[in-house]
C-alpha positions in Angstrom: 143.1 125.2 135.4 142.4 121.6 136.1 143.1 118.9 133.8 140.4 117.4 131.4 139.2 114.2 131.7 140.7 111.2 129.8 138.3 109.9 127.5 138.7 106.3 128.7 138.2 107.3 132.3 135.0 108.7 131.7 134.2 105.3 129.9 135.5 103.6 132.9 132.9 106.0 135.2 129.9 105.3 132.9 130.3 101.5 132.7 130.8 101.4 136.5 127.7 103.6 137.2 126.1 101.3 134.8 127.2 98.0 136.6 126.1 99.8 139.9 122.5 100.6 138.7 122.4 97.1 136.8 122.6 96.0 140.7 119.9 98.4 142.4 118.0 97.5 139.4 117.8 93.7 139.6 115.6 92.4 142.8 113.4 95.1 141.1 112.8 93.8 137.7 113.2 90.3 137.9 109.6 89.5 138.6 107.9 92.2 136.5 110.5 90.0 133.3 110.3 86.8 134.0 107.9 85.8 131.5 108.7 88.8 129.0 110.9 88.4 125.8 114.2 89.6 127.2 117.3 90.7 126.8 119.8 89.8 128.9 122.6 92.1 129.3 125.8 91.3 131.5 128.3 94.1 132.9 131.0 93.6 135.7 129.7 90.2 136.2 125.8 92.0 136.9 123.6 90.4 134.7 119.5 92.4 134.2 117.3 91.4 131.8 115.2 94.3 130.2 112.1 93.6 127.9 112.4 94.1 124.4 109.3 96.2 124.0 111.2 98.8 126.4 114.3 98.9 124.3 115.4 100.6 120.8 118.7 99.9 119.0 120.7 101.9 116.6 124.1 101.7 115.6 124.8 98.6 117.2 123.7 100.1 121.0 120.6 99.5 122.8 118.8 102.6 124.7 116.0 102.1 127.2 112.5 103.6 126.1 111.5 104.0 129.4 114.2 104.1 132.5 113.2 102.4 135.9 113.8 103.8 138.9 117.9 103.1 139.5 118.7 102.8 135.6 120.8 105.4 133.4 119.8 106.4 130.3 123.7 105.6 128.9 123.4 103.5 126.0 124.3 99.7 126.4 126.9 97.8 123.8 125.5 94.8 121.6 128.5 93.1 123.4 126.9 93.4 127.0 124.2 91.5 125.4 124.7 88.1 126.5 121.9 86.2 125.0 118.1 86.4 125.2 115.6 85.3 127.8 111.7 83.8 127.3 110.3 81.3 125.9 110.0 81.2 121.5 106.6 82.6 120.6 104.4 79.5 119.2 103.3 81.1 116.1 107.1 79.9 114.8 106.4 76.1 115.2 102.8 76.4 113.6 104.8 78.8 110.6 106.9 76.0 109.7 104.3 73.2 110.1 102.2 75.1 107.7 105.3 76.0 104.9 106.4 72.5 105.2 102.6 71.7 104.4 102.8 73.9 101.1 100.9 76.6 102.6 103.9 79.3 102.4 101.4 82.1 102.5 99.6 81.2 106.0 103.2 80.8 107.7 104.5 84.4 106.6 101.0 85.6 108.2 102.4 84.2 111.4 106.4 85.0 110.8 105.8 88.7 109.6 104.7 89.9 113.3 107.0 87.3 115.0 110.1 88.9 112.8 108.7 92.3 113.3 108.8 92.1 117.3 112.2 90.3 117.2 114.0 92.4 114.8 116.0 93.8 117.5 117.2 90.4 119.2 118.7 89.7 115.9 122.2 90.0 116.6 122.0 88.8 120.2 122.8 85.3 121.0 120.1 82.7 121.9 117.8 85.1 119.6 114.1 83.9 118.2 114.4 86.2 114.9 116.7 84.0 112.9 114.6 81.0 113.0 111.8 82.8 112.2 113.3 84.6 109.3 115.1 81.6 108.0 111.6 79.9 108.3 110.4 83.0 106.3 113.0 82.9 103.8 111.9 79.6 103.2 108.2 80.8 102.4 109.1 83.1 100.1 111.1 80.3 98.5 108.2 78.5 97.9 106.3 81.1 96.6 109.4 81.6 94.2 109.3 85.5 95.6 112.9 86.0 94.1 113.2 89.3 95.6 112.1 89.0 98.3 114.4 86.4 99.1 117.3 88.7 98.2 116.0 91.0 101.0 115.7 88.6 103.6 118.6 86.8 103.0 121.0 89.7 103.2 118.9 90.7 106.6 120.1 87.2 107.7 123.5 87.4 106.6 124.0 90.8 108.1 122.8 89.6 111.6 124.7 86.4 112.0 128.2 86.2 112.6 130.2 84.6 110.3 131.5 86.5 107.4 129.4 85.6 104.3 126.1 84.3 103.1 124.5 82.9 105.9 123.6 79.1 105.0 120.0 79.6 104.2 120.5 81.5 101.5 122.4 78.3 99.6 119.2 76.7 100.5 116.6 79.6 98.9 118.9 79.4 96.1 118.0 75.8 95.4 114.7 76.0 96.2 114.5 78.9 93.6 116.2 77.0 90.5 114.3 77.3 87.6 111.8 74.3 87.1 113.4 73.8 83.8 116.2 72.5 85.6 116.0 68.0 85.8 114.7 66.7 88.7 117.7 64.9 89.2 119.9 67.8 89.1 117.5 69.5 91.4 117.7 66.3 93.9 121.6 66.5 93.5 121.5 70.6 95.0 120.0 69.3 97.7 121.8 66.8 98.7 125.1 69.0 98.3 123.3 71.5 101.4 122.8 69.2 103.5 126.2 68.5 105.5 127.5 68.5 108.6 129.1 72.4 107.9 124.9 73.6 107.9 122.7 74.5 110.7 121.2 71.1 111.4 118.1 72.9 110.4 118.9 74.5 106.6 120.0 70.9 106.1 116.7 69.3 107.6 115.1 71.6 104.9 117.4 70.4 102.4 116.4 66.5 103.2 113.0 67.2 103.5 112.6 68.9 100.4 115.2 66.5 98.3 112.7 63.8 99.7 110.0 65.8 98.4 111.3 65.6 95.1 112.2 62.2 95.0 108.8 61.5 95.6 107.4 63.1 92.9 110.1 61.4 90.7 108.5 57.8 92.0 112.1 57.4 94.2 109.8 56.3 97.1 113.0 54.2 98.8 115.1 56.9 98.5 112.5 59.7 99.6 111.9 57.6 102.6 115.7 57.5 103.6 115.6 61.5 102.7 112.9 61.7 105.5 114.2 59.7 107.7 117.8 61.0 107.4 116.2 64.2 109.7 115.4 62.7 112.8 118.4 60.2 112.8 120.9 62.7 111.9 119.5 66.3 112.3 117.6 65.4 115.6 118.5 69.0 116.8 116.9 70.7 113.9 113.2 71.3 115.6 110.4 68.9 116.3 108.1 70.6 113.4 110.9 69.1 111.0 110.9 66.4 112.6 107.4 65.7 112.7 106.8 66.3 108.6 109.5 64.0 108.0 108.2 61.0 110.2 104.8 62.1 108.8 106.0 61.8 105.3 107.9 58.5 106.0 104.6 56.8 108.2 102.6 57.4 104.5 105.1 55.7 102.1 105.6 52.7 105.0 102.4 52.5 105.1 102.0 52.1 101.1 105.0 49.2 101.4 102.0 47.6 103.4 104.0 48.0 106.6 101.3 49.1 108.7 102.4 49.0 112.3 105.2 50.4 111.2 103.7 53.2 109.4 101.5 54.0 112.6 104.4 53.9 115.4 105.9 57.2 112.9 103.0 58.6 112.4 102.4 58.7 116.8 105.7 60.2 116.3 104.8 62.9 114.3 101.1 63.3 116.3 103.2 64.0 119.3 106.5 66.0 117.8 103.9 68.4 116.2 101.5 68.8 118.7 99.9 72.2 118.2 100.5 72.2 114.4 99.1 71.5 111.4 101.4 68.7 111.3 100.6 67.4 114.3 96.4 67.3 113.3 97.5 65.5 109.7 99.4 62.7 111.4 96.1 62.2 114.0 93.7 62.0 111.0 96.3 59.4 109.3 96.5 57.5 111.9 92.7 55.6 111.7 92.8 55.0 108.0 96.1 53.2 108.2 94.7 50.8 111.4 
């Protein structure tokens, strides 16, 4: 009677059939992805990217819809995911131009699809669904959907990493304090977010939304260091956010009667936020200031 097999050899035999046919399968494929939303997955030091539309995921492994010639139908680890390849769909940039705009509704038109697609990237390094969702979470912030919010949020938390609430859910939080709340108390919860321990983006939104508020409180020298805070110190947090702030900061420099001033951040803001609605407010700005 022969012996049964060890269940870690058989492991051993699947991942090394896998690593062969990850080989085969490369010169193959890397054509047919290269400009396809990707995920790149790594075994034996063989790395093959495989299109997320020809993927499913459950229970933290990956299957392949439809196998290629050369590639097993075993089930892939999240951990051979190594990160994800392609370039991040546009409609993300124009979302956040348009919620930091006030129009929460036309970005979630944009994000929904965008999150939709991505969903399964979302625990995979490098991945395009957590800045849209966090973008998204902001929307519905705006639009004061609380639960909503609570839905998204835990979505977020669940695909990131570290243990807890992921940061952007601090930041809906604030965002959906009661407006009975004082301004200045409001200001304050802001400012607390936005530190070097947040994603240099959650605490761009923080600035750009404390600065917000201090504008409406009449602050205008401390909304215009709120603005400007984000490109000086959260460079890193995406040219959209970048863009509102130096748009937001060319108007109020150009009220203080410092014209070419204004204009050289609102060029900024034309160029960072090209293709957005950001990008077409700072061009119309622009003449009535020269």
């Amino acid at each position: 009677m022969s012996a049964k097999p060890h269940p870690f050899s058989r492991l051993l035999r699947g991942s090394a059939i896998l690593a062969l046919a990850f080989s085969s399968f490369a010169s193959a494929q890397d054509g047919a992805t290269k400009d396809a939303i990707s995920i790149v997955f790594t075994l034996n030091g063989v790395s093959k990217s495989i299109p997320i539309d020809n993927l499913g995921f459950q229970a933290d492994k990956f299957t392949v819809k439809t196998p290629a010639e050369g590639l097993p139908t075993i089930p892939l680890n999240l951990e051979w995911a190594s990160h994800v390849s392609g370039s991040e769909p546009p409609q993300i940039s124009e979302a956040v131009g348009l919620l930091l705009m006030n129009k929460p509704s036309d970005a979630l038109a944009l994000l929904d699809p965008v999150m939709e697609d991505h969903k399964i990237t979302a625990k995979v390094p490098g991945n395009y669904w957590i800045k849209a969702a966090r973008a998204a979470l902001v929307a519905h912030s705006i639009n004061r959907a609380t639960s909503k919010c609570a839905e998204i949020g835990k979505e977020i938390s669940d695909a990131t990493p570290t243990a807890g609430d992921d940061p952007s859910v601090s930041l809906s939080n604030v965002m959906l304090t009661p407006l009975s709340v004082s301004i200045n108390d409001r200001i304050k919860a802001y400012a607390d977010i936005a530190n070097d321990s947040s994603p240099p983006s959650i605490s761009a939104y923080a600035s750009y939304f404390r600065g917000n508020l201090l504008k409406t409180a009449k602050r205008n020298k401390e909304a215009l260091e709120a603005y400007l805070t984000i490109p000086a110190v959260y460079p890193t947090c995406g040219r959209v956010i970048v863009a509102a702030a130096e748009l937001n900061a060319g108007e109020l420099i150009a009220a203080m009667n410092r014209r070419d001033e204004a204009i050289l951040y609102l060029e900024d803001a034309k160029r960072e936020g090209k293709g957005t609605v950001i990008g077409a407010e700072a061009e119309k700005r622009i003449p009535l200031v020269k």
